[in-house]
CHARMM internal coordinates of N, CA and C (Angstrom, degrees):
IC EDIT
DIST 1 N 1 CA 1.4481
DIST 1 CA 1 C 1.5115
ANGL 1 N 1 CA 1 C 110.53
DIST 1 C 2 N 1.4474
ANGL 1 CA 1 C 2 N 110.94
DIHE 1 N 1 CA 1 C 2 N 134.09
DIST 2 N 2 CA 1.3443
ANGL 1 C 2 N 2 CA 117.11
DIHE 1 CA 1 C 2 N 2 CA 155.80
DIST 2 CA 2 C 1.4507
ANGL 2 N 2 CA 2 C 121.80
DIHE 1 C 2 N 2 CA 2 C -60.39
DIST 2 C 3 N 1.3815
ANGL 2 CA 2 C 3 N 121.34
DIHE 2 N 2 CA 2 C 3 N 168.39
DIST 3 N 3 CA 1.4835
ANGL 2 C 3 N 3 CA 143.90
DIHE 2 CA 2 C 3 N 3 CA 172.86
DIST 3 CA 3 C 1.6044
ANGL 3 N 3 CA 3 C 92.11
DIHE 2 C 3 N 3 CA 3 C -120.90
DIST 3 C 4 N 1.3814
ANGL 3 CA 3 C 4 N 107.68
DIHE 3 N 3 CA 3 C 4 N 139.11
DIST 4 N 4 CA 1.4639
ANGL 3 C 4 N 4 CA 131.68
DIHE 3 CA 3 C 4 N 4 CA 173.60
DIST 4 CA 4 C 1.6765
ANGL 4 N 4 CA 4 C 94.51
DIHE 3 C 4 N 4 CA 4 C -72.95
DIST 4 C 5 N 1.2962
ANGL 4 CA 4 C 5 N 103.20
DIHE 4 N 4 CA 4 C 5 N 129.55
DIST 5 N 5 CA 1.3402
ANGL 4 C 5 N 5 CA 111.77
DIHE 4 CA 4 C 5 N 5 CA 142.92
DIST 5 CA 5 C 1.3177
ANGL 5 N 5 CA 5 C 110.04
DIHE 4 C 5 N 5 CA 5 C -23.31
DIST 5 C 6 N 1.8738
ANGL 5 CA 5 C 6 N 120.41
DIHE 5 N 5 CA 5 C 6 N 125.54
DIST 6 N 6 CA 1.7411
ANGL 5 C 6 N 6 CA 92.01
DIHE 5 CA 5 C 6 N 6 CA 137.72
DIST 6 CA 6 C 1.4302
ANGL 6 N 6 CA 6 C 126.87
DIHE 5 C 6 N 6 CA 6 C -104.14
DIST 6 C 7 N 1.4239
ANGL 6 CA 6 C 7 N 104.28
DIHE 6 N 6 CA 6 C 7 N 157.80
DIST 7 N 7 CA 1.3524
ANGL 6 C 7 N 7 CA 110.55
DIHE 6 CA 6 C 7 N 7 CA 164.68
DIST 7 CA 7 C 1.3321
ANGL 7 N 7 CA 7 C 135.37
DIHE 6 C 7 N 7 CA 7 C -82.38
DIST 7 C 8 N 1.6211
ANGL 7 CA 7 C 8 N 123.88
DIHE 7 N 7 CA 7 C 8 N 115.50
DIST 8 N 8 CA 1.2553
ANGL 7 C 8 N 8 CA 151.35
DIHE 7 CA 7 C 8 N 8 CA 157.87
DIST 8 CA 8 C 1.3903
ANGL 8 N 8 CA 8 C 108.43
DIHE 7 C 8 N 8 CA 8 C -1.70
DIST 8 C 9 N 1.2236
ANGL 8 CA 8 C 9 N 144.32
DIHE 8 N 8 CA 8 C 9 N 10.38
DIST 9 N 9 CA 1.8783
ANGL 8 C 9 N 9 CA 118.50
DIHE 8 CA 8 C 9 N 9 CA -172.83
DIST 9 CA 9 C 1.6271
ANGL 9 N 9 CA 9 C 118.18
DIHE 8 C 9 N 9 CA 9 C 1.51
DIST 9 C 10 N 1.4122
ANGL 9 CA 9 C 10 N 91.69
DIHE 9 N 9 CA 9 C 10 N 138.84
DIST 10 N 10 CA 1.6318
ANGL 9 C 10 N 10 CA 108.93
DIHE 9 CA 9 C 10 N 10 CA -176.07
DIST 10 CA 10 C 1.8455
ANGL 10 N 10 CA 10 C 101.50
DIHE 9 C 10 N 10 CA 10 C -76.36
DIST 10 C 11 N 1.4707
ANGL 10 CA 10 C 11 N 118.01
DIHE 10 N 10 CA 10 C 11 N 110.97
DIST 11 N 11 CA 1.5058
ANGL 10 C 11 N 11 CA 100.53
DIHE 10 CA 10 C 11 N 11 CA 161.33
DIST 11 CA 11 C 1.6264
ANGL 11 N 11 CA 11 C 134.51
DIHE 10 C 11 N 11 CA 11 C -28.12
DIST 11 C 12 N 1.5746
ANGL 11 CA 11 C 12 N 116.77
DIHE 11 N 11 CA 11 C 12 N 124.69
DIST 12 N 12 CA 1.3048
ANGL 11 C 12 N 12 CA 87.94
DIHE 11 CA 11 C 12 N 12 CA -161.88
DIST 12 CA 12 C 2.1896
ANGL 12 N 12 CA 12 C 99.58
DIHE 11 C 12 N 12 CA 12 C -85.64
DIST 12 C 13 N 1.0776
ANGL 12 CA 12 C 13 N 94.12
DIHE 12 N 12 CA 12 C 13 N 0.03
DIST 13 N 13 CA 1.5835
ANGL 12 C 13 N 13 CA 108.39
DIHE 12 CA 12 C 13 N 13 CA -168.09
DIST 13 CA 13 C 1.8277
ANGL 13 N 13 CA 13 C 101.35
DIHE 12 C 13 N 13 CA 13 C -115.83
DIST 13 C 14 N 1.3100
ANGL 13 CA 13 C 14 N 97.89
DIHE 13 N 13 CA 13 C 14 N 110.35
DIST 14 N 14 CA 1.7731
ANGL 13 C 14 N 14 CA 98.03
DIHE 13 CA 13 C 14 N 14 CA 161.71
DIST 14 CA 14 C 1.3741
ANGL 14 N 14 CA 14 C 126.09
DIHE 13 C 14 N 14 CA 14 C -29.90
DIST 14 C 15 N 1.5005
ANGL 14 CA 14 C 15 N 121.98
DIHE 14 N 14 CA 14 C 15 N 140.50
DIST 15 N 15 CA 0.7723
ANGL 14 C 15 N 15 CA 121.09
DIHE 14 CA 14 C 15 N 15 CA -177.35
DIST 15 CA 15 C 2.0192
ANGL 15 N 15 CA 15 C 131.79
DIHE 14 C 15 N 15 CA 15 C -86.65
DIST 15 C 16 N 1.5049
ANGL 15 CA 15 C 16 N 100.62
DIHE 15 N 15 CA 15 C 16 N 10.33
DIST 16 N 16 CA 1.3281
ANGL 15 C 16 N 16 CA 139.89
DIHE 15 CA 15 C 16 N 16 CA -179.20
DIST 16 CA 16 C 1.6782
ANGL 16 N 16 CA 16 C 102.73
DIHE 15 C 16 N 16 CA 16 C -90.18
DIST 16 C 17 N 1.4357
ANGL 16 CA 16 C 17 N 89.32
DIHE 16 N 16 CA 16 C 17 N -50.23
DIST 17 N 17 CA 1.5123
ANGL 16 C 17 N 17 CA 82.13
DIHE 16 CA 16 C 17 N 17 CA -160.96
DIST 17 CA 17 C 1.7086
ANGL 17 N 17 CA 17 C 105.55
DIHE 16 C 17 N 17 CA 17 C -97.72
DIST 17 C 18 N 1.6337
ANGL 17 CA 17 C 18 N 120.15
DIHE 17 N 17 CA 17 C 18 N -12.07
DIST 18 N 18 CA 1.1157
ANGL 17 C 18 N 18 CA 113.61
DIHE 17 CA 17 C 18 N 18 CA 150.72
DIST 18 CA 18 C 2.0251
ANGL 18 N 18 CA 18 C 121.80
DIHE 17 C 18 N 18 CA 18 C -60.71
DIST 18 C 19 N 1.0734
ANGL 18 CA 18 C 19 N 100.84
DIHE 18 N 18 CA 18 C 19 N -41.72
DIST 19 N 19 CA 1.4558
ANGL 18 C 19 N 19 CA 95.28
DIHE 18 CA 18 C 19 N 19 CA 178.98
DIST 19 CA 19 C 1.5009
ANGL 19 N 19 CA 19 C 124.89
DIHE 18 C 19 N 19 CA 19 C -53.40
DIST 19 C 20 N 1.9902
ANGL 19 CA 19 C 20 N 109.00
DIHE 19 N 19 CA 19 C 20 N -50.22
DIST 20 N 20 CA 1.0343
ANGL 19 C 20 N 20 CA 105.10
DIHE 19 CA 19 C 20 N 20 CA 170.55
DIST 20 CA 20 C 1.3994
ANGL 20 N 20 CA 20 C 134.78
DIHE 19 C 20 N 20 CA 20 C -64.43
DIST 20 C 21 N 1.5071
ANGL 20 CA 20 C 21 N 124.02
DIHE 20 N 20 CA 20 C 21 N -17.00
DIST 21 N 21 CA 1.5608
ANGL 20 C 21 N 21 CA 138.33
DIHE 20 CA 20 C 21 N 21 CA 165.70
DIST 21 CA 21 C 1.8058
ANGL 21 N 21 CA 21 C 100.38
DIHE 20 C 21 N 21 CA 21 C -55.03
DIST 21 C 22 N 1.4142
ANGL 21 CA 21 C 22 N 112.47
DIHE 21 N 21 CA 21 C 22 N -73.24
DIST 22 N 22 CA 1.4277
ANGL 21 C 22 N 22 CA 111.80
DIHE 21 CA 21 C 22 N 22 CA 178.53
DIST 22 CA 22 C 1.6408
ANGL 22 N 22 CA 22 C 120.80
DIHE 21 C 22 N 22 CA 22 C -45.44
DIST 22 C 23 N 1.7960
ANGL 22 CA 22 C 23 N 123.34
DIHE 22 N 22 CA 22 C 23 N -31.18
DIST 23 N 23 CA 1.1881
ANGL 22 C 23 N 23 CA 123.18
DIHE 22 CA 22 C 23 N 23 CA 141.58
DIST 23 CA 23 C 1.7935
ANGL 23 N 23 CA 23 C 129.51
DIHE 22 C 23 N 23 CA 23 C -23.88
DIST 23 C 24 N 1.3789
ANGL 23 CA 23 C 24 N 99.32
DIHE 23 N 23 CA 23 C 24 N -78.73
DIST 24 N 24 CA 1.1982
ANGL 23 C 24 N 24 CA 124.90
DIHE 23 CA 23 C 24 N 24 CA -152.43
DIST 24 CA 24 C 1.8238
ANGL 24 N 24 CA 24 C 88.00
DIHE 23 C 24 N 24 CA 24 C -71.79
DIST 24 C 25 N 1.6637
ANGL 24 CA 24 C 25 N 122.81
DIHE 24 N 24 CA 24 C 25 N -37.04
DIST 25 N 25 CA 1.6380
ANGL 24 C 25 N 25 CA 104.34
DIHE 24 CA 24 C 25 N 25 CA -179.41
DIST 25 CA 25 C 1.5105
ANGL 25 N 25 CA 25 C 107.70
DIHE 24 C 25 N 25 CA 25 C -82.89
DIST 25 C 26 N 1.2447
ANGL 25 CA 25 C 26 N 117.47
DIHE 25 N 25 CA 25 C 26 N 12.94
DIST 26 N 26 CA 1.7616
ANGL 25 C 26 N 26 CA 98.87
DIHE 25 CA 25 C 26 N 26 CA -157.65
DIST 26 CA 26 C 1.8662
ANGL 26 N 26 CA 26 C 67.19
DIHE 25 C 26 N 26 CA 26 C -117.70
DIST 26 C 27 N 1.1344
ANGL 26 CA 26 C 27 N 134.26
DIHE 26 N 26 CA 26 C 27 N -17.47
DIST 27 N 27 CA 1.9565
ANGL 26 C 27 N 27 CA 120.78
DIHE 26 CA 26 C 27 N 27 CA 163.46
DIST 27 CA 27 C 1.4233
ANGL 27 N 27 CA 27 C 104.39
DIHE 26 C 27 N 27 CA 27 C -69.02
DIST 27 C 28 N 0.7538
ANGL 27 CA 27 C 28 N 130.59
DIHE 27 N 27 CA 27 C 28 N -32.35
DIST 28 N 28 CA 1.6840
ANGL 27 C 28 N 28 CA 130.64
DIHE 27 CA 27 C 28 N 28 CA -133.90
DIST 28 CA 28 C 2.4096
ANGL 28 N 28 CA 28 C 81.35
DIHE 27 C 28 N 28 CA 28 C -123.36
DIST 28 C 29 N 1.2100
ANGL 28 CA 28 C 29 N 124.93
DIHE 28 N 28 CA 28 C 29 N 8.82
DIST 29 N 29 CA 1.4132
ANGL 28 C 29 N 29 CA 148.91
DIHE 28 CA 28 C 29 N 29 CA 170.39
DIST 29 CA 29 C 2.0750
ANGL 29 N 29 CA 29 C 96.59
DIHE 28 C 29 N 29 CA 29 C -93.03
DIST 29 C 30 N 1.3847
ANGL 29 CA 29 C 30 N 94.21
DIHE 29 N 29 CA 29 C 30 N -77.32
DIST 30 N 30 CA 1.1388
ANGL 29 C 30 N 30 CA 125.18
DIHE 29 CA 29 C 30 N 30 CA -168.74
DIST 30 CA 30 C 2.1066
ANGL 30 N 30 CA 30 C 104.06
DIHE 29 C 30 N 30 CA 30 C -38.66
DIST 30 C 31 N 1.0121
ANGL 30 CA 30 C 31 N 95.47
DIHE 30 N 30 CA 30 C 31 N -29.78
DIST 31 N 31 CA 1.7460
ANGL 30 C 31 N 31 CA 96.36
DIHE 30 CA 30 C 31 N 31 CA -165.81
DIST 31 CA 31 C 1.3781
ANGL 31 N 31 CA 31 C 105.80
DIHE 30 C 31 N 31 CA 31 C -59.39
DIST 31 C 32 N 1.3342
ANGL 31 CA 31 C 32 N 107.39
DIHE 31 N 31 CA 31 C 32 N 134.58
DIST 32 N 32 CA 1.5426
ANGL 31 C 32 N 32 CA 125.70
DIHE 31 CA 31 C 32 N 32 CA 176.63
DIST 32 CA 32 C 2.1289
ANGL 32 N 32 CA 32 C 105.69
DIHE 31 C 32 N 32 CA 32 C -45.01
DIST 32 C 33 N 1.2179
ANGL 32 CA 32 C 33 N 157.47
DIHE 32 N 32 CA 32 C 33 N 137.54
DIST 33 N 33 CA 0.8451
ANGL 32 C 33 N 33 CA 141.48
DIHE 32 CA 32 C 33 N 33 CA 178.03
DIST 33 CA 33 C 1.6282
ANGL 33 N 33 CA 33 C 114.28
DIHE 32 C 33 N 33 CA 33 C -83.78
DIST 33 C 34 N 1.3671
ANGL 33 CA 33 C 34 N 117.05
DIHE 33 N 33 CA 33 C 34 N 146.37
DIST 34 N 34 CA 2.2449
ANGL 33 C 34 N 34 CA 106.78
DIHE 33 CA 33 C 34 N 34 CA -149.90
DIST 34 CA 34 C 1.7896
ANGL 34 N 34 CA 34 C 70.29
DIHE 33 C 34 N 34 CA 34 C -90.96
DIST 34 C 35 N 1.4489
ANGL 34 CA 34 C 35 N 118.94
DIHE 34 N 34 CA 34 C 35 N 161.58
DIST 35 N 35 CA 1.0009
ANGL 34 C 35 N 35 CA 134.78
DIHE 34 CA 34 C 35 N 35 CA 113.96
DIST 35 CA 35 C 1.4782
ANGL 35 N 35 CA 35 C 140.29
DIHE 34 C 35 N 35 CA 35 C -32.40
DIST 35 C 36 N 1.4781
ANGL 35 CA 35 C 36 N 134.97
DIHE 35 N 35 CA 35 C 36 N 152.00
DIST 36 N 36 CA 1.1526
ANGL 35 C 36 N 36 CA 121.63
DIHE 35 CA 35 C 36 N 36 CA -176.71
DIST 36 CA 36 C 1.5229
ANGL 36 N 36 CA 36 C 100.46
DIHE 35 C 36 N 36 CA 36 C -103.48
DIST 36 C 37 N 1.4408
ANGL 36 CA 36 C 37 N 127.44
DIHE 36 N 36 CA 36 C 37 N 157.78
DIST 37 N 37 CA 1.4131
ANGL 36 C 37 N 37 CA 119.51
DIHE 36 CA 36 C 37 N 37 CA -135.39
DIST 37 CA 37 C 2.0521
ANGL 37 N 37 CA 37 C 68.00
DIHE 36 C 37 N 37 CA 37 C -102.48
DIST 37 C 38 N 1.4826
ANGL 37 CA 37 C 38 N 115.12
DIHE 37 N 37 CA 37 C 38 N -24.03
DIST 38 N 38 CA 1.9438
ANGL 37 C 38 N 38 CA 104.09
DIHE 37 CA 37 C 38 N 38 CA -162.31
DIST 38 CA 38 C 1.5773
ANGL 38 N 38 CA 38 C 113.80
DIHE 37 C 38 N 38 CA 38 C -82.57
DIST 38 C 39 N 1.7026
ANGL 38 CA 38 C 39 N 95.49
DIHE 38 N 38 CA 38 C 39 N -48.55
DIST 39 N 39 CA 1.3563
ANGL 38 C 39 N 39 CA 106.48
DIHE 38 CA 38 C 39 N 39 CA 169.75
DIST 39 CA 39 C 0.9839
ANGL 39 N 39 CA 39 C 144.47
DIHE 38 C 39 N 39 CA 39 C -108.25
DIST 39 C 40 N 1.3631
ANGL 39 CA 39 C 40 N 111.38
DIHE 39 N 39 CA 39 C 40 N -0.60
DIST 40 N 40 CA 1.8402
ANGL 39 C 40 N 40 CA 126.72
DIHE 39 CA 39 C 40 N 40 CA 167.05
DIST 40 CA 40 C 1.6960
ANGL 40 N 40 CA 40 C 86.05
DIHE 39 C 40 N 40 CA 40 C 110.44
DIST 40 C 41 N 1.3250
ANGL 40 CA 40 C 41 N 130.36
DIHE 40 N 40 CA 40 C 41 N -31.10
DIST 41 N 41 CA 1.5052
ANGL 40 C 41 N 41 CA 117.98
DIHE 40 CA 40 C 41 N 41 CA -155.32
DIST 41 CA 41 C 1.2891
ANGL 41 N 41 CA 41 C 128.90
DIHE 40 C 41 N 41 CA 41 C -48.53
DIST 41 C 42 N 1.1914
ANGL 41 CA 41 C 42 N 134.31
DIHE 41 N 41 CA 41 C 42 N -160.53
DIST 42 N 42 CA 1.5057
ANGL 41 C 42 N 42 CA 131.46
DIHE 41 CA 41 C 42 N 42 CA 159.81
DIST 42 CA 42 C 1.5397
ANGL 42 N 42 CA 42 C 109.57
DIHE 41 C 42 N 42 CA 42 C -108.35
DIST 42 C 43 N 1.4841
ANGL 42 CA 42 C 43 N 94.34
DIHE 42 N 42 CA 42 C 43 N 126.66
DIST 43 N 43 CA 1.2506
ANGL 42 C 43 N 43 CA 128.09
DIHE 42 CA 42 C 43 N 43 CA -174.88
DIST 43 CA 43 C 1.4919
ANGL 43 N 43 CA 43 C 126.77
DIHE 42 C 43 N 43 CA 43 C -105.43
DIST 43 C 44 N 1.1571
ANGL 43 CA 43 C 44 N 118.79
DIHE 43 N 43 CA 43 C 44 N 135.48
DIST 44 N 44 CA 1.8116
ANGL 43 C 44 N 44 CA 123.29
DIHE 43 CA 43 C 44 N 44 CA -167.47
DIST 44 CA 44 C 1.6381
ANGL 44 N 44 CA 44 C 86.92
DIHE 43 C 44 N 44 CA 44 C -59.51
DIST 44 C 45 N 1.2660
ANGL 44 CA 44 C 45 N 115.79
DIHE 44 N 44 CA 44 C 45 N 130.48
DIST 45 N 45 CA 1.3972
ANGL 44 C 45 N 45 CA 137.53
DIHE 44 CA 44 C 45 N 45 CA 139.44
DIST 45 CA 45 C 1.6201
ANGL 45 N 45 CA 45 C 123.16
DIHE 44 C 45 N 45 CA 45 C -8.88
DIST 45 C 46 N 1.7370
ANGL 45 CA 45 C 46 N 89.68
DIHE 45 N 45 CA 45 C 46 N -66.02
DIST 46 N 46 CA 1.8336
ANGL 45 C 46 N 46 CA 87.95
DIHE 45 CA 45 C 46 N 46 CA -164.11
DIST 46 CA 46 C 1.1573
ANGL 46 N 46 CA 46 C 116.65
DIHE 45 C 46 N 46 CA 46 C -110.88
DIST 46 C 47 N 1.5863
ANGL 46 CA 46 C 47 N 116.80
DIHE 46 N 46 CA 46 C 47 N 38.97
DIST 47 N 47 CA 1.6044
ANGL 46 C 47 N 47 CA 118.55
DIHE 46 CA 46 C 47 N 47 CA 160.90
DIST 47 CA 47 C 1.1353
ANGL 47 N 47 CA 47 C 104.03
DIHE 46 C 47 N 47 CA 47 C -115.69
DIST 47 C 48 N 1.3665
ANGL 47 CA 47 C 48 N 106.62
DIHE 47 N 47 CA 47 C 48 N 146.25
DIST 48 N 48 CA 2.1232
ANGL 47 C 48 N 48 CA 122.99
DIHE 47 CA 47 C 48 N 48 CA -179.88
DIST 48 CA 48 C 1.2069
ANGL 48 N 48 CA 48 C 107.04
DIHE 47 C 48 N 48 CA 48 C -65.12
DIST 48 C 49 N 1.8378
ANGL 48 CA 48 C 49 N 130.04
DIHE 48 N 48 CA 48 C 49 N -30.55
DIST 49 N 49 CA 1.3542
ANGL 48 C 49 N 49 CA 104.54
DIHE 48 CA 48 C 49 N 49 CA -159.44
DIST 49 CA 49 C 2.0284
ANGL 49 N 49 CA 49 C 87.91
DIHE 48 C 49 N 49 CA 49 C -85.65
DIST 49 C 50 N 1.1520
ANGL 49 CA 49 C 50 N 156.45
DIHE 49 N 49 CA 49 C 50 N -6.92
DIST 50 N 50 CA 0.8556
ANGL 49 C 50 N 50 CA 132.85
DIHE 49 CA 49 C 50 N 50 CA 173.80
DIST 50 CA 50 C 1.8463
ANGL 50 N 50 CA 50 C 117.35
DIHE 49 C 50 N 50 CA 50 C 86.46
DIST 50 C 51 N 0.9708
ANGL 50 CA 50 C 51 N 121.44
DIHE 50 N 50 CA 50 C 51 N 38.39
DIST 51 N 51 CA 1.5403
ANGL 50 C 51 N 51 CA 123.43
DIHE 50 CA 50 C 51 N 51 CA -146.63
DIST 51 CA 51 C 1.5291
ANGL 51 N 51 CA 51 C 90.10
DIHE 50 C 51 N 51 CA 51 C -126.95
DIST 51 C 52 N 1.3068
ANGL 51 CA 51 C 52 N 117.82
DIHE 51 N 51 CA 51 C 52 N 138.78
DIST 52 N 52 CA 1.5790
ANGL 51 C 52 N 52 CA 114.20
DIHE 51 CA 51 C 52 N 52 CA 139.81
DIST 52 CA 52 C 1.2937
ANGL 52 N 52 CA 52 C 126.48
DIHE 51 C 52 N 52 CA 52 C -36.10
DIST 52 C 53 N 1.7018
ANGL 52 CA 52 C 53 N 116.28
DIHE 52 N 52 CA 52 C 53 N -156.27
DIST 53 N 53 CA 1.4507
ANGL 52 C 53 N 53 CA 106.79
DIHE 52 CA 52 C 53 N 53 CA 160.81
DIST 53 CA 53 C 1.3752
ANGL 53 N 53 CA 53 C 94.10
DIHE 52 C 53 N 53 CA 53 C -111.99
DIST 53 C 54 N 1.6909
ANGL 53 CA 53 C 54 N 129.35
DIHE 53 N 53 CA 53 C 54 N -16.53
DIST 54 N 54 CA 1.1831
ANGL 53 C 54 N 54 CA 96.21
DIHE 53 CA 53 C 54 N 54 CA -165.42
DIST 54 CA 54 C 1.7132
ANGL 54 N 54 CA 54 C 113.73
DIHE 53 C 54 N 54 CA 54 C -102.66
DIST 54 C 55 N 1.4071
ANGL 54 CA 54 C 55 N 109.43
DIHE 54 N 54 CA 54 C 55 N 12.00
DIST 55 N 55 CA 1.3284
ANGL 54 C 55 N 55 CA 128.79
DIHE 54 CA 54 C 55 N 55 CA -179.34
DIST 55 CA 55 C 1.7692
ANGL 55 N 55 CA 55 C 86.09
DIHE 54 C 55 N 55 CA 55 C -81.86
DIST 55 C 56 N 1.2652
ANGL 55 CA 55 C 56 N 102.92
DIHE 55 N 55 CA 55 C 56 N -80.05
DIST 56 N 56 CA 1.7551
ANGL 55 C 56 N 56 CA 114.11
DIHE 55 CA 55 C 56 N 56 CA 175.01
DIST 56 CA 56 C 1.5909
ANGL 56 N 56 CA 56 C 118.03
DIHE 55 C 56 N 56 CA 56 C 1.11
DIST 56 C 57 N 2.0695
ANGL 56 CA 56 C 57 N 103.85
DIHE 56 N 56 CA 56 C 57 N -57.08
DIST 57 N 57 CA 1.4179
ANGL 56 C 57 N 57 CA 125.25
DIHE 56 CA 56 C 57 N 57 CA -162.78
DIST 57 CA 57 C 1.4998
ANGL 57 N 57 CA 57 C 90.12
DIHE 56 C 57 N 57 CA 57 C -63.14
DIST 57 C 58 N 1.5666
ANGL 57 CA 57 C 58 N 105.04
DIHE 57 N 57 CA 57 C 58 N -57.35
DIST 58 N 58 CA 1.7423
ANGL 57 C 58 N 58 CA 119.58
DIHE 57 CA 57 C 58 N 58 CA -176.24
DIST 58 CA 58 C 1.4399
ANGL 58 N 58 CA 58 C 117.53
DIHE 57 C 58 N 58 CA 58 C -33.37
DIST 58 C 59 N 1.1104
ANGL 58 CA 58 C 59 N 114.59
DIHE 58 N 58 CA 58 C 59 N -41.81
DIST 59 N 59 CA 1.4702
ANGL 58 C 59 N 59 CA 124.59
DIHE 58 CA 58 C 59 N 59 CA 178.26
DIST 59 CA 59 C 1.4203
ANGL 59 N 59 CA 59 C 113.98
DIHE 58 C 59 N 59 CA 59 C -94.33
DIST 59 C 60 N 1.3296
ANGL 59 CA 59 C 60 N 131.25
DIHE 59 N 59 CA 59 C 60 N 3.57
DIST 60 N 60 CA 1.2103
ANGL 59 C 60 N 60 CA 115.70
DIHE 59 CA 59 C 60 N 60 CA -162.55
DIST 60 CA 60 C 2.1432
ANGL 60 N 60 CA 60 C 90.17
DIHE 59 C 60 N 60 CA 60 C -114.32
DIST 60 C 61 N 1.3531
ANGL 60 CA 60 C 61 N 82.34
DIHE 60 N 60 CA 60 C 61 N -32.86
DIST 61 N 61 CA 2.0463
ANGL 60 C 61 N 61 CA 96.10
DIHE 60 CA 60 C 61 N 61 CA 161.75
DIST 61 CA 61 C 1.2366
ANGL 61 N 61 CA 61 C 105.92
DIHE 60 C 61 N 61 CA 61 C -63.15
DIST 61 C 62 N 1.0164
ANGL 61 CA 61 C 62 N 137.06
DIHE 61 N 61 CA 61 C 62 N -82.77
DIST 62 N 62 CA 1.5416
ANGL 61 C 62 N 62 CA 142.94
DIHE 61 CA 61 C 62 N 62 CA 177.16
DIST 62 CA 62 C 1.7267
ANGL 62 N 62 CA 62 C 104.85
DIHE 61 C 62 N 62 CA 62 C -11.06
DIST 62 C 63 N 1.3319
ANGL 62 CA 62 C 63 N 100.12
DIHE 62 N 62 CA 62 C 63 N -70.50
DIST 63 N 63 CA 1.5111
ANGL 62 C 63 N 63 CA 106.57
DIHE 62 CA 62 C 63 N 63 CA -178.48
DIST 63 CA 63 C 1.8097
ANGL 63 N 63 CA 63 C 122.33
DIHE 62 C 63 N 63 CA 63 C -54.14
DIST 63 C 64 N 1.2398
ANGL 63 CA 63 C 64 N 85.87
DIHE 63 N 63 CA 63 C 64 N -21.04
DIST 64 N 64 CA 1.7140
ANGL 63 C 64 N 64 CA 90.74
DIHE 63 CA 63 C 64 N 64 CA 176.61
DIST 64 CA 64 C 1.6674
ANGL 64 N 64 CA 64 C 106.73
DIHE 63 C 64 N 64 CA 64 C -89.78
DIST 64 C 65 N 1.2985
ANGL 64 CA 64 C 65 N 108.16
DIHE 64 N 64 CA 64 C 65 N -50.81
DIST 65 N 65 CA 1.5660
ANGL 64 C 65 N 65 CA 106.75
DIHE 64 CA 64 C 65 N 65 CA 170.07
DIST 65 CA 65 C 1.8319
ANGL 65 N 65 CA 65 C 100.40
DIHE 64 C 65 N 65 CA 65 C -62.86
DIST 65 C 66 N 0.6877
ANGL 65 CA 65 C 66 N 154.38
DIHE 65 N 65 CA 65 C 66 N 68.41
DIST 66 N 66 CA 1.3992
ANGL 65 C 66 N 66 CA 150.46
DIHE 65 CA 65 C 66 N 66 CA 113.52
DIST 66 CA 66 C 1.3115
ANGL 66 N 66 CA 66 C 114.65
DIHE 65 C 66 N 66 CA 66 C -114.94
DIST 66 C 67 N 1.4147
ANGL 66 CA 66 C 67 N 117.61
DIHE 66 N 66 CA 66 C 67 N -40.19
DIST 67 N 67 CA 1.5214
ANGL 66 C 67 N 67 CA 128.74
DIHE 66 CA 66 C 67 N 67 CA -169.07
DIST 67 CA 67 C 1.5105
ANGL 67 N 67 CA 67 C 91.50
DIHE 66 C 67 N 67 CA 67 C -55.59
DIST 67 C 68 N 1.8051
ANGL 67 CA 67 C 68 N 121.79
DIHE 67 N 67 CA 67 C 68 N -47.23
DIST 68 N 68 CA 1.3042
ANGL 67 C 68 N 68 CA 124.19
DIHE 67 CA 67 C 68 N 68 CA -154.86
DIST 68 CA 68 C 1.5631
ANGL 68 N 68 CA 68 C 97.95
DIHE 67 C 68 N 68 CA 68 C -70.18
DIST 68 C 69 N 1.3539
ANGL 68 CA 68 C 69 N 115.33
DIHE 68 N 68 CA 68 C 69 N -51.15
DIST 69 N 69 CA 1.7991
ANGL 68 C 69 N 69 CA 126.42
DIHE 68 CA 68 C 69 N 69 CA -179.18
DIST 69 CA 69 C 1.4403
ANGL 69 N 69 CA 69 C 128.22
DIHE 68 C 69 N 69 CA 69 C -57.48
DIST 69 C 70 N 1.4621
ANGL 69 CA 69 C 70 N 103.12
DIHE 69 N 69 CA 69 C 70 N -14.01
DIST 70 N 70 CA 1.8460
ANGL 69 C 70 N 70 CA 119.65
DIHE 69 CA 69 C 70 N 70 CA -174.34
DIST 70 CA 70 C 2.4784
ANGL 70 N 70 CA 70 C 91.07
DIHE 69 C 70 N 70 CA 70 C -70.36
DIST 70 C 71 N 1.5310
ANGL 70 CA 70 C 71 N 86.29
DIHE 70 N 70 CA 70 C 71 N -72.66
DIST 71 N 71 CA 1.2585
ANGL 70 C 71 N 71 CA 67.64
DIHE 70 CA 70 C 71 N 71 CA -160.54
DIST 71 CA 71 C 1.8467
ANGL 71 N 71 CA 71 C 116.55
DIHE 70 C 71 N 71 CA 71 C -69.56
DIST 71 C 72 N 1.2530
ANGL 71 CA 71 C 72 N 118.76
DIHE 71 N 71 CA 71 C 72 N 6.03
DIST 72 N 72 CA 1.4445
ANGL 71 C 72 N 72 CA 103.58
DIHE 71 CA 71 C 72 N 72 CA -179.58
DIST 72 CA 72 C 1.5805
ANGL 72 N 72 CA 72 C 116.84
DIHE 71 C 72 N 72 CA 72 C -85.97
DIST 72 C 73 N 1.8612
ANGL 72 CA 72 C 73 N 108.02
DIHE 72 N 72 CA 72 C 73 N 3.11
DIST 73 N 73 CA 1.4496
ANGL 72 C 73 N 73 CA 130.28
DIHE 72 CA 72 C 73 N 73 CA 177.89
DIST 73 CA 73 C 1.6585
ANGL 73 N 73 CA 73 C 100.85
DIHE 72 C 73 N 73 CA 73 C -82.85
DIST 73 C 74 N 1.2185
ANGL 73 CA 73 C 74 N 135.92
DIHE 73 N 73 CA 73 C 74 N -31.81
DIST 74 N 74 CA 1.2343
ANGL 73 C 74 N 74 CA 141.62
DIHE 73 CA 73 C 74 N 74 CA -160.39
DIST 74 CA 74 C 1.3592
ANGL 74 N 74 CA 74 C 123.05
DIHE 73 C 74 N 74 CA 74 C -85.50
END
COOR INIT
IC SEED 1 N 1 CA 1 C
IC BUILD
């Protein structure tokens, strides 16, 4: 018995614009990793405040413990 030929599927994505995607993640690979500005750690790349995650968590508690302490001052 034979085996059928198979058939090739048509890309459903150009092959231009697949290349440049694999470009643009293998730059965005390449980035030096930032420091965290609190604890020295390693920090995600593409956020401004520059934070770890677990410095990040630290501050994101903080902000809730005040919100909670504002009105029990009033």
């Amino acid at each position: 018995m034979k085996r059928k030929p198979q058939v090739r599927p048509e890309p459903v994505v150009s092959p231009e614009i697949l290349e440049s995607a694999k470009r643009s993640f293998a730059t965005d690979r390449m980035k030096a990793p930032v420091k965290c500005v609190v604890c020295g750690g390693e920090a995600p790349g593409g956020t401004a405040e520059q934070l770890c995650w677990v410095c990040r968590r630290l501050k994101i508690s903080a902000w809730r413990d005040v919100e909670q302490q504002v009105p029990a001052q009033e």
